[in-house]
N, C-alpha and C positions, 0 to 999 in steps of 0.2 A: 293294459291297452298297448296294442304296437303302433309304433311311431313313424313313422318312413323318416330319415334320413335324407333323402331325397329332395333339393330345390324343386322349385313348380318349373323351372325349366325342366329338368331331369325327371320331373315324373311326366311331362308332356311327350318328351323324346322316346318316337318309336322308330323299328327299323324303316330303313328306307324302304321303298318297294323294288330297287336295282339291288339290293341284294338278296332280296327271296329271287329275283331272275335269272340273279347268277349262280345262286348255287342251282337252280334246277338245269342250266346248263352244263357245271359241274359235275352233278351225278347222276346222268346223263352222258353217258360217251356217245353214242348214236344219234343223240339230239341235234337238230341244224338251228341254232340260235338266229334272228334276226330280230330278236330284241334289244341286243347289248348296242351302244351310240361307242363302241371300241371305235377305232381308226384304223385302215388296211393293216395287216401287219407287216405286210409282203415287200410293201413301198417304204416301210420306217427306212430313215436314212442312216445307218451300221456305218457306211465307211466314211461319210461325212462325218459323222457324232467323233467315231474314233479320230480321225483327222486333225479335228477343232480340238480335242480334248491334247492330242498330245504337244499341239501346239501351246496350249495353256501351261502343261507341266512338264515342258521341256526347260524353260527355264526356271534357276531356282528362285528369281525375282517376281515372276509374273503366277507360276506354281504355287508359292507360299501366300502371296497375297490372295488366291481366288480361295483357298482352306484356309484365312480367316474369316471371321464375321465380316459384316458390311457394316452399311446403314441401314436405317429402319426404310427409310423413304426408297431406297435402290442405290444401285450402280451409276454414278453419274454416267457417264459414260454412254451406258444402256437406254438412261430416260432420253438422254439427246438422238440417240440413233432411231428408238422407239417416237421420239416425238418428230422425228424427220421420216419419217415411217409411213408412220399416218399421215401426215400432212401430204404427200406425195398421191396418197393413196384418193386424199378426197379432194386436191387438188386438181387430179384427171379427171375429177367427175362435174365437178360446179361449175358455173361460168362467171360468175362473179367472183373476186377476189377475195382473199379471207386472213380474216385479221391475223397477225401470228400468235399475240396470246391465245389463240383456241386451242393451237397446240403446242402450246409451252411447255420444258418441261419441268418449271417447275412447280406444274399443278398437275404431272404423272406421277402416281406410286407404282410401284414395283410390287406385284406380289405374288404367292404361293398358289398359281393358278387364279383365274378369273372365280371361279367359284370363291376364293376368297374375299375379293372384295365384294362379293352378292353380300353376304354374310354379314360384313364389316358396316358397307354401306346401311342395308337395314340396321343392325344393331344401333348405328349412329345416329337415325332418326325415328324409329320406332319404338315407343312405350307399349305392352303389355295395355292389349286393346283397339289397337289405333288399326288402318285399316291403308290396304293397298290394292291398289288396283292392278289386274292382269288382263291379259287376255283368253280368248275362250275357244281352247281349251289354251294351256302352256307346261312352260317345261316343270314338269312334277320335282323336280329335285328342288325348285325354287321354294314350291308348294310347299316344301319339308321345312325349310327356313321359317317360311309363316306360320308353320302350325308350332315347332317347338319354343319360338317367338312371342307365342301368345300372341298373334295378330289374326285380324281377319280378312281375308280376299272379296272382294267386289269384283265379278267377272266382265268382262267387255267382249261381244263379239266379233267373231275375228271375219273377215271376209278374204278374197283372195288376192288382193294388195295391200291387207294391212286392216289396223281397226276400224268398225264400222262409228263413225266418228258420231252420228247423227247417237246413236245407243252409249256412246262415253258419255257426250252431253246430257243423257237423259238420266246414266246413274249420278251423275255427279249435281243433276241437279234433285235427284230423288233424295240422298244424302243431304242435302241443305233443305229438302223440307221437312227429314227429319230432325234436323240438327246435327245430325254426326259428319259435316263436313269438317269441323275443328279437327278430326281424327284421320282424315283424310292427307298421308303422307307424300306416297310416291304413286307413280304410273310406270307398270315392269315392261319392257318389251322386249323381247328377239326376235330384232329388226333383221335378221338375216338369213332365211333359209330356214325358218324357225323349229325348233321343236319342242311340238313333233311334228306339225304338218306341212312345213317345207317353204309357209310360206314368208315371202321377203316385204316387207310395209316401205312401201312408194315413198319418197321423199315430201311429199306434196302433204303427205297424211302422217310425218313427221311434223311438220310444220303448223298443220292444221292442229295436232292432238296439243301441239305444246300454246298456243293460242287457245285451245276450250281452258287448259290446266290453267291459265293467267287469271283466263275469266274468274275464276271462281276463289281463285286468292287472295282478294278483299274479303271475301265472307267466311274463308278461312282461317283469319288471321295470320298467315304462316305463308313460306314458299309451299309449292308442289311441285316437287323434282320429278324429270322423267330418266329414267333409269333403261339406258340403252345396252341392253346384252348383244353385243357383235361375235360372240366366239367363232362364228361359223360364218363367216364376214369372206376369209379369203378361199375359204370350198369351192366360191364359182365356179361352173365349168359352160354356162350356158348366159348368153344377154349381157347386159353391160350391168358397171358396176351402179349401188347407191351411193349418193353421199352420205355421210353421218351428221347427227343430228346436232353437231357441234356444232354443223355450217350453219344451222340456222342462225337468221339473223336475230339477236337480241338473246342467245338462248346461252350464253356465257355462264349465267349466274343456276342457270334451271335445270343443264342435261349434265349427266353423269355416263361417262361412258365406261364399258367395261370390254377389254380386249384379253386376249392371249394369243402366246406362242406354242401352247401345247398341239391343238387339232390341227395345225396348219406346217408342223413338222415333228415331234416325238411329244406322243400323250406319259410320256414316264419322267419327260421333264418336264417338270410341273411351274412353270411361269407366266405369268401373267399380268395386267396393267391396267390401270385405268385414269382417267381425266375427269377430274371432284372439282369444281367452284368452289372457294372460300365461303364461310371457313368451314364446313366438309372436309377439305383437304386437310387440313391441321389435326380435324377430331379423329377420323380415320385413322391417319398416319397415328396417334396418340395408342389407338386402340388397337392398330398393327405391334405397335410396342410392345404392348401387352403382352400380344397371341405372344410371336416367336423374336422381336427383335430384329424383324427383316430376314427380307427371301435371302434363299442359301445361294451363298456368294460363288460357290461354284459354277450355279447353272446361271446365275445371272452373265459369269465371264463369259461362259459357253455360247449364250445368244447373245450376247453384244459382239464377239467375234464372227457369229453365223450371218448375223444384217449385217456387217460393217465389210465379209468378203465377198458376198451376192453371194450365198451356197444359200442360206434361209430363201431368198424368191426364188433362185434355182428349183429347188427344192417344192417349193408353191406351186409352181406350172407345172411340174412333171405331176406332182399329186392331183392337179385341177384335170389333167387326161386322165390320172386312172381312174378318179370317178368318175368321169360322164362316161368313161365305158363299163363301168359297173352299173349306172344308173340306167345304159342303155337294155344293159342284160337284165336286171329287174321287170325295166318298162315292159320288154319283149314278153318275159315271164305271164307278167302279169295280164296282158291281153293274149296269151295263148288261154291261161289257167284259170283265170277268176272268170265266175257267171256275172252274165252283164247287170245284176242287181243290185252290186257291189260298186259302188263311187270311188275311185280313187283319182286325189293329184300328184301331176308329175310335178319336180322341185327342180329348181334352174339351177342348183347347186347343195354345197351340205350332204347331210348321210341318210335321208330319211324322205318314205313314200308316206301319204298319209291315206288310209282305206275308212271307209265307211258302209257300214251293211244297212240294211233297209230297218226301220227305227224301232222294228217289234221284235227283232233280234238281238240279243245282246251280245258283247263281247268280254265280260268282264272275269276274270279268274277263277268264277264258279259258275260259269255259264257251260253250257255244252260244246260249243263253239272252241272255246279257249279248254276246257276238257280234252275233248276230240282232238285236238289239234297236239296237244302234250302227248296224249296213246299215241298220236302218228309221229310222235318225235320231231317236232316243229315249233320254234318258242315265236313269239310274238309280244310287242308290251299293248296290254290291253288300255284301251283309249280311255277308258273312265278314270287312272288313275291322273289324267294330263286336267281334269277339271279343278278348280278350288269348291268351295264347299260354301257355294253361295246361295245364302236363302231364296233370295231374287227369282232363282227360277230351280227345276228339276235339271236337277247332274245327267249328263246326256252317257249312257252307256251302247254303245254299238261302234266306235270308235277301233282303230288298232292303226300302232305305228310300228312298220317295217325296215328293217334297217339293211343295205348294201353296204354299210360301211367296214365290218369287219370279215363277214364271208365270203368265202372262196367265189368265184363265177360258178362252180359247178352245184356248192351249195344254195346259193342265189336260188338257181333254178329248178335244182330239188327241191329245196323249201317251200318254194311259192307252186310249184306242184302241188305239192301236200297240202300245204295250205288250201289252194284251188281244189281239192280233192274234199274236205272237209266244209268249204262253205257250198260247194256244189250239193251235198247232200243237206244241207242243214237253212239251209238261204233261200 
């Protein structure tokens, strides 16, 4: 008899679905991609990056020290600049005061990309079974966490300022008549431009979600954290900013946030952060040790010098114009091209349109649609892969998220042509 070798982690673990999308952009030369969440490439900052870097290794004191190891937790340095950061950030936004423990740093870790701590954070509270809440639809890469995880997803509908709060309260109490609130961990959000569908969750329905999570924590015997994904936080290009859900009042102990520096100036430096409640913070940090020992102290010196000379917000604003004029040239695209059966939202920031076809059309990878649209050399991520896999209700396929982030303006509006040319016949 054969054996597999294989932990139930590792036989659970299958390809992402961004990597069948990129190879078929890969091999593909003629193909116009609008599937990849890539970043401009055109705007990456070259002469800043080099700048910073040779500043770093010009001397042989400050050079040697950034090619050692660090700490596991960060750069000090970086968490104070980073926790001065933020604080700035949601300090313009609030009108009440706010405590400074919210952003302390030393309840910031340092790490290997925001994705890292999704990762870290789940593994930290999650057993094999236990069950988290997202919204409906969300960012699929998260999805991938839950499933190799051994977890299950509960969906919450999403509305266009955020979740529909009245439908959270309703699974979390559907979960307590079955019993399975005990399993019932975290609440995921990308509170910011979300992806895929752009949209940004109102501060009000921050507050609100984290009040239904309390409710129901007596009966759960346990906290329920809510797990704030801000990656695409500083994208704005359009309306004023939100607060984060730190500022909630009392939410010290409950919100977890997760930021980076990667989408907001070079996605090939991989760094990222985030703000854990005790003791979170210490289990994390524990289980950061593990992975690598702490983020590479290179890039850590690299953005602590980029905040601490104003070239990183420099850098922010000049990237917050190229996309609303990329997003402008999309918009335009898309009400020339697409047949008026087709729903799409415009996004006040971030890299992503979100389309919707009429509900007896599908869009998903073996659909005609998503076919048709590959012959005409045109990628798209099909909307059904952004669902969790929630019995509660039927996985909604007619979905597709479009991205301006990494194509040219000219392919923008080739693509969405094509695109327009293919739901035209088929819609």
């Amino acid at each position: 008899m054969k054996v597999s070798m294989l932990s139930a982690l590792g036989k659970r673990s299958t390809e992402p679905p961004i990597s069948w999308l990129m190879q078929a952009a890969l091999s593909r030369p003629k193909l116009i991609s609008l599937a990849a969440g890539f970043t401009d490439n055109e705007s990456l900052p070259l002469e800043e990056t080099r700048a910073l870097m040779n500043r770093i290794l010009r001397s042989p004191e400050s050079g040697r020290a950034s090619l050692q190891y660090g700490s596991t937790a960060g750069d000090p340095a970086l968490r104070e600049l980073t926790a001065a950061y933020l604080h700035r950030l949601d300090r313009s936004t609030i009108h009440h005061s706010i405590t400074p423990s919210v952003h302390s740093p030393s309840r910031l870790l340092i790490t290997s990309g925001s994705q890292q701590l999704l990762y870290m954070t789940t593994e930290a509270l999650c057993d094999e079974g236990d069950i988290v809440l997202v919204e409906d639809p969300t960012y699929f890469v998260y999805l991938g966490i839950v499933q190799s995880r051994g977890l299950r997803a509960r969906a919450v509908r999403l509305e266009r300022d955020g979740l529909d709060l009245a439908h959270l309260e309703n699974v979390l109490d559907s979960l307590q008549r079955a019993g399975e609130l005990r399993r019932v961990k975290l609440l995921y959000l990308v509170s910011y431009f979300q992806n895929p569908t752009g949209v940004t969750t109102s501060f009000e329905k921050k507050s609100a979600a984290l009040k239904v999570l309390k409710k129901f924590e007596a009966a759960a015997g346990h906290p329920i954290y809510l797990l704030e994904d801000a990656a695409y936080r500083e994208l704005r290009f359009r309306g004023d900013d939100v607060p984060s859900a730190l500022v909630i009042r009392g939410a010290a102990e409950r919100v977890i946030y997760a930021g980076t520096f990667s989408k907001p100036f070079a996605t090939g430096a991989r760094v990222g952060y985030g703000f854990l409640p005790e003791p979170l913070f210490t289990t994390v940090k524990h289980i950061k040790g593990n992975h690598d020992f702490g983020t590479a102290n290179l890039l850590q010196q690299f953005y602590a010098r980029a905040l601490a000379s104003g070239i990183y917000a420099k850098h922010v604003a000049r990237l917050q114009k190229r996309y609303a004029h990329k997003a402008r040239v999309m918009h335009e695209a898309l009400e020339k091209y697409f047949p008026p059966a087709v729903e799409w939202w415009e996004p006040e920031g971030g890299l992503y349109f979100w389309a919707r076809l009429p509900r007896h059309i599908t869009s998903g990878p073996k659909s005609k649609v998503f076919q048709t649209a590959l012959k005409n050399d045109v990628l798209y991520v099909p909307g059904g892969i952004c669902y969790a896999d929630d019995p509660a209700r039927r996985k909604p396929d007619n979905g597709m998220r479009i991205s301006f982030g990494n194509a040219s303006e000219a392919d923008i509006r080739e693509g969405i042509r094509r695109l327009g040319a293919v739901l035209s016949k088929l819609v």
